[in-house]
ROSE-4610 file (N, C-alpha, C; in Angstrom, 1 decimal, always signed):
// ROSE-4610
residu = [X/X/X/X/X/X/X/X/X/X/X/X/X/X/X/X/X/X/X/X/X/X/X/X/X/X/X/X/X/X/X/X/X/X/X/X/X/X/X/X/X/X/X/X/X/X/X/X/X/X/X/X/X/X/X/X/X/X/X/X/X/X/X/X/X/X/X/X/X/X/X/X/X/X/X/X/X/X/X/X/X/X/X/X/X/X/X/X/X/X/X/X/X/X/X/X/X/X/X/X/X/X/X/X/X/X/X/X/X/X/X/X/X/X/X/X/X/X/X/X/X/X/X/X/X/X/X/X/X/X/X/X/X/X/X/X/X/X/X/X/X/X/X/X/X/X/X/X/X/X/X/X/X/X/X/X/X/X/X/X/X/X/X/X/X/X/X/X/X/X/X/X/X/X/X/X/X/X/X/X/X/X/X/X/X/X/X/X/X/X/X/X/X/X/X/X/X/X/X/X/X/X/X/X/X/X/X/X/X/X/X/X/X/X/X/X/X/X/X/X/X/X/X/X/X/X/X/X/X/X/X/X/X/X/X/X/X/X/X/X/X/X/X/X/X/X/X/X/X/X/X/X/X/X/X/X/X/X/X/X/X/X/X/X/X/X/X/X/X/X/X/X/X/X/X/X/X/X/X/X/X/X/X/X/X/X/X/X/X/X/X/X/X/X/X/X/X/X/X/X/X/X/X/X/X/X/X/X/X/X/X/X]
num = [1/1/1/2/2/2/3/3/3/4/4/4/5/5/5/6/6/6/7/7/7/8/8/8/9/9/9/10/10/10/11/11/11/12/12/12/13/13/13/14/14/14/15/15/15/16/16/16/17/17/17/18/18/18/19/19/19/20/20/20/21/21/21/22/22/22/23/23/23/24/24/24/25/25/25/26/26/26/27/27/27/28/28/28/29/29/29/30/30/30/31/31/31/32/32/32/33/33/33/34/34/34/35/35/35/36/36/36/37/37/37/38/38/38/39/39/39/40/40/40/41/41/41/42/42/42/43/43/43/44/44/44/45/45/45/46/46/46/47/47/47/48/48/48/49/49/49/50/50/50/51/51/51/52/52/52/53/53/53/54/54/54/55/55/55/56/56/56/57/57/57/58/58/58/59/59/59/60/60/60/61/61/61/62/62/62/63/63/63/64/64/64/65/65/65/66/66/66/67/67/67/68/68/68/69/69/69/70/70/70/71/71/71/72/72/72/73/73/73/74/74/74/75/75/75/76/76/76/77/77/77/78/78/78/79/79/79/80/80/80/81/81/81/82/82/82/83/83/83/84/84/84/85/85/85/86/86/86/87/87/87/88/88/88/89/89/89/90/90/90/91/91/91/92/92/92/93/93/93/94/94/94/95/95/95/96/96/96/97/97/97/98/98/98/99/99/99/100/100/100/101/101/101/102/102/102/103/103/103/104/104/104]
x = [+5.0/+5.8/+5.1/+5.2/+4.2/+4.9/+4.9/+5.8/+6.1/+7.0/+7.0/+7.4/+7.2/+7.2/+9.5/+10.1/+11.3/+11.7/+11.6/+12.0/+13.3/+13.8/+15.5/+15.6/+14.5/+15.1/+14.3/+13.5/+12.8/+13.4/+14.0/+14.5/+14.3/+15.3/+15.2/+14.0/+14.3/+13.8/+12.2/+11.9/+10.7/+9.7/+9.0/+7.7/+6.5/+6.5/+5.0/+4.4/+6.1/+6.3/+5.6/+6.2/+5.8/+4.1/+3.8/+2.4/+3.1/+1.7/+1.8/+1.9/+2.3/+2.0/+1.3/+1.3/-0.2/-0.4/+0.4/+0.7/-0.9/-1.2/-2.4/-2.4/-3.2/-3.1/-3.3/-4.1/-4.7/-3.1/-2.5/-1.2/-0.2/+0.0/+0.6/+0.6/-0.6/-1.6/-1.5/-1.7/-1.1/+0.2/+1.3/+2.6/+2.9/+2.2/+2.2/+1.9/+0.9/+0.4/+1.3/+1.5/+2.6/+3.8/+4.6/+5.5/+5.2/+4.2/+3.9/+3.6/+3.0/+3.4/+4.5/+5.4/+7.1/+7.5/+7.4/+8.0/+7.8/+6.3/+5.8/+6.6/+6.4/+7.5/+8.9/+9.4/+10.8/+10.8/+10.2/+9.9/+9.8/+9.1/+8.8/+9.5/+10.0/+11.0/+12.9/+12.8/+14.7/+15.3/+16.1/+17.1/+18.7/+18.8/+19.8/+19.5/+19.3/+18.7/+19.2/+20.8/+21.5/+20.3/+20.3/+19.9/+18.3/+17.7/+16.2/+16.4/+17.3/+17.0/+17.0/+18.3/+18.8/+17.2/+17.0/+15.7/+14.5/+14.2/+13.1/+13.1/+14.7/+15.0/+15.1/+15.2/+15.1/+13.8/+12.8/+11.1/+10.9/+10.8/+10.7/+11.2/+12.1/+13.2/+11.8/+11.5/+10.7/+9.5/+9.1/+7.8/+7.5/+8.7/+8.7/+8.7/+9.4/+9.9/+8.4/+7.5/+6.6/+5.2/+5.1/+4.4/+4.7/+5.9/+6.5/+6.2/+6.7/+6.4/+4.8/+3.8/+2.8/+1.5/+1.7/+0.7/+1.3/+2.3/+2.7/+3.3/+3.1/+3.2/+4.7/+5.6/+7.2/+7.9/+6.6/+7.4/+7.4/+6.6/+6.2/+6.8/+7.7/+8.6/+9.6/+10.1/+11.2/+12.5/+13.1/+14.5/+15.0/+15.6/+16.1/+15.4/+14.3/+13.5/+13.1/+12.9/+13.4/+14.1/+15.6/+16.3/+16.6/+16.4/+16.8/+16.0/+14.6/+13.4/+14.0/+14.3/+14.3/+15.6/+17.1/+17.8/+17.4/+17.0/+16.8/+15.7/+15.0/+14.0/+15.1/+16.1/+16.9/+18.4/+18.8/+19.9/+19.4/+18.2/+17.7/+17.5/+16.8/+16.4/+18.5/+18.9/+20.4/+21.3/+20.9/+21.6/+21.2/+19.8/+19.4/+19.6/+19.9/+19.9/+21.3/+22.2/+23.8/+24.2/+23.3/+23.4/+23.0/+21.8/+21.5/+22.2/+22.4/+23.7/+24.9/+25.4/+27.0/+26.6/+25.7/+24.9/+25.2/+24.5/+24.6/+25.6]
y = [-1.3/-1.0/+0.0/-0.3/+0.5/+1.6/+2.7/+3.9/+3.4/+3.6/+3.3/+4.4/+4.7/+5.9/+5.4/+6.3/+6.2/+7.5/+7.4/+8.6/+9.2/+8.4/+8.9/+9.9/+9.6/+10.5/+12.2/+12.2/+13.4/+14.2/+16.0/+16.7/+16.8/+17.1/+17.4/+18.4/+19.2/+20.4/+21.0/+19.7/+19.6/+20.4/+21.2/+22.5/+21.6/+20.6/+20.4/+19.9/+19.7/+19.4/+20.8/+21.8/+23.5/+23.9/+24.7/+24.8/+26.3/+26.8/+28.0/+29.1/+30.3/+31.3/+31.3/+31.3/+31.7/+32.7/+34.1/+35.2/+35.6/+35.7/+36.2/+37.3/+37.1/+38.7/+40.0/+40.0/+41.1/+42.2/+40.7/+41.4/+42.1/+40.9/+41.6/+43.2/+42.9/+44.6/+45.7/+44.7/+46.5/+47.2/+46.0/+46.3/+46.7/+46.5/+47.6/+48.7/+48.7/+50.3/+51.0/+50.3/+51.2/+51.6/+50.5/+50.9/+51.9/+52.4/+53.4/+54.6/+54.6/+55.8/+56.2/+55.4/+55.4/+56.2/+55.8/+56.4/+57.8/+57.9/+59.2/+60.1/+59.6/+60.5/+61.1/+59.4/+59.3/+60.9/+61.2/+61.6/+63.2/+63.0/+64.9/+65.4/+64.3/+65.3/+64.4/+64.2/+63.6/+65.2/+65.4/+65.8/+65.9/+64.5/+64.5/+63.2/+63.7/+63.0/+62.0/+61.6/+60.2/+59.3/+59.6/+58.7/+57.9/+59.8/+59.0/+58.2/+58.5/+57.4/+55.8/+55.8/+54.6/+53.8/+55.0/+54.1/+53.8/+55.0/+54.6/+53.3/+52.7/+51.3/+50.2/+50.8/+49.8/+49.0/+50.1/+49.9/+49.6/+50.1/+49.9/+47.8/+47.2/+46.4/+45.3/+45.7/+45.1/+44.7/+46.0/+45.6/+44.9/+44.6/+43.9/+42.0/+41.7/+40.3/+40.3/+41.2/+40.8/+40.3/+41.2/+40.7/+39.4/+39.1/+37.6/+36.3/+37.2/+35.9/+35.8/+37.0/+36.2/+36.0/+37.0/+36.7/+36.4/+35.7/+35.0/+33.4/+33.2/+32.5/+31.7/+32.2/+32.1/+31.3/+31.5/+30.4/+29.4/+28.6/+27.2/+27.1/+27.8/+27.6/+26.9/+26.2/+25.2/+26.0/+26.4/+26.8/+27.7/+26.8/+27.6/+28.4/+28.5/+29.7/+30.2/+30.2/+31.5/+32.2/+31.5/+32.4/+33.5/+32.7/+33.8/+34.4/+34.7/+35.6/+36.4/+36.3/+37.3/+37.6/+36.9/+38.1/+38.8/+38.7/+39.5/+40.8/+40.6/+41.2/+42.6/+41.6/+42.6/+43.8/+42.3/+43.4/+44.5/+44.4/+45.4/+46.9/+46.8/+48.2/+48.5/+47.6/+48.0/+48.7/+47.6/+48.7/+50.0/+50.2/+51.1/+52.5/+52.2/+53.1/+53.7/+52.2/+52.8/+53.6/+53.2/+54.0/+55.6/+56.0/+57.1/+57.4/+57.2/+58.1/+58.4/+57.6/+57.6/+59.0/+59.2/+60.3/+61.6/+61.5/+62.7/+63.0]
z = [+67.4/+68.6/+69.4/+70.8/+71.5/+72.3/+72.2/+73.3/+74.9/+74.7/+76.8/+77.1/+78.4/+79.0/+79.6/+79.7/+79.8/+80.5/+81.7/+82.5/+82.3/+81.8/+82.0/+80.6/+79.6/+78.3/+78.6/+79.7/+79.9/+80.4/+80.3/+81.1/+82.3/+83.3/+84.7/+85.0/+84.6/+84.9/+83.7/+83.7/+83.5/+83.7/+82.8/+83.3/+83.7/+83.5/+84.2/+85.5/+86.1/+87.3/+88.3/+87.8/+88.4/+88.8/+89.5/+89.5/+89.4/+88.3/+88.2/+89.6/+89.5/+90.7/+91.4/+92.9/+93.5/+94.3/+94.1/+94.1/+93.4/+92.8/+92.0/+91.3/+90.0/+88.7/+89.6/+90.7/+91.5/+92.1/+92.9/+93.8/+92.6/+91.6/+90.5/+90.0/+90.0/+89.0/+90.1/+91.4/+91.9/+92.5/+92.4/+92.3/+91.1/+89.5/+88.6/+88.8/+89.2/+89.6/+90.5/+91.5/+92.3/+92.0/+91.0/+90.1/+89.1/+88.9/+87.8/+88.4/+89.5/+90.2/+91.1/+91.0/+91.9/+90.4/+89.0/+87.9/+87.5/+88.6/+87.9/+89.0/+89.9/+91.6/+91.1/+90.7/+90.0/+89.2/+88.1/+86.8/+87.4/+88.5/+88.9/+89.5/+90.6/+92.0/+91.9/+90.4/+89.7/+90.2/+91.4/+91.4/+90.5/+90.3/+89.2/+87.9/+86.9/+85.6/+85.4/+86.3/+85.9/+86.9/+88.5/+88.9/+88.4/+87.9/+87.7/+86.8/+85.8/+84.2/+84.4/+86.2/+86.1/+87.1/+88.0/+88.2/+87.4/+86.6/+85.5/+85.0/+84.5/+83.9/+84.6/+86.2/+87.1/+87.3/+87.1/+87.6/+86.0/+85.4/+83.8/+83.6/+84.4/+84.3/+85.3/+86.3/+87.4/+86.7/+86.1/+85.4/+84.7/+83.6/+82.6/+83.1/+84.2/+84.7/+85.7/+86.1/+87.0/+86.0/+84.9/+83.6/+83.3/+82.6/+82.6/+83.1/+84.6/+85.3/+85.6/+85.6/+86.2/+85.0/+84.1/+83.3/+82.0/+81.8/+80.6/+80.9/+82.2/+83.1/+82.9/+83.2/+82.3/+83.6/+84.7/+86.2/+85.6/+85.1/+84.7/+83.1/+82.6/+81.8/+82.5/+80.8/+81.4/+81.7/+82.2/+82.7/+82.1/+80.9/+79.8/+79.2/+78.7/+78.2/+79.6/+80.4/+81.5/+81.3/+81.5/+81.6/+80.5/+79.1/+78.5/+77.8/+78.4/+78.6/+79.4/+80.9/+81.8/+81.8/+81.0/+80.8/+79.9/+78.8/+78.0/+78.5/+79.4/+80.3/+80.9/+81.6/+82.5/+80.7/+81.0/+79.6/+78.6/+78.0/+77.1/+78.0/+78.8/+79.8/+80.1/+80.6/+81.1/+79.7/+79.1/+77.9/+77.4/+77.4/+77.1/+77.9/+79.2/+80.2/+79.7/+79.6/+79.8/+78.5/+77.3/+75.8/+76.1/+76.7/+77.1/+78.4/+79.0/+80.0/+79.9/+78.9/+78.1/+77.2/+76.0/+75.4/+76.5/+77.4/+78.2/+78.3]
């Protein structure tokens, strides 16, 4: 018996349909960079230690989904492991912020 191709059993939301980013590693890397020195700004001139922590987790939170998406290439992931890559991207830094500022 010979395979037939059967569109209808294939997911919608098919990854191979996607073309990876074309943003490129370069623009990436230096919106890291910029984000790493916004943390170090954050870090020196924090007036009040709630706000910086919440932005540290914010940029800390950015960094993490711009890695993802561009050099683990998580665009051209099917959907569902997106999403619960990049929640888990966002909820870990959020909890962790809200565990340490509850602490304070």
């Amino acid at each position: 018996m010979s395979a037939v191709h059967n569109p209808s059993i294939h997911s919608i939301d098919d990854a191979s349909d996607r073309a990876p980013s074309t943003r490129g590693p370069w623009v990436v890397w230096a919106l890291l960079v910029a984000a790493t020195a916004l943390t170090s700004i954050v870090l020196k001139d924090a007036v009040e230690h709630a706000w910086a922590l919440f932005a540290l987790f914010a940029l800390a939170a950015a960094k993490v989904l711009a890695v993802l998406l561009e050099f683990v290439e998580l665009s051209v992931a099917t959907s569902s492991l997106r999403w619960a890559v990049l929640g888990w991207a966002v909820i870990v830094p959020a909890l962790l912020g809200a565990t340490i500022a509850v602490q304070r």
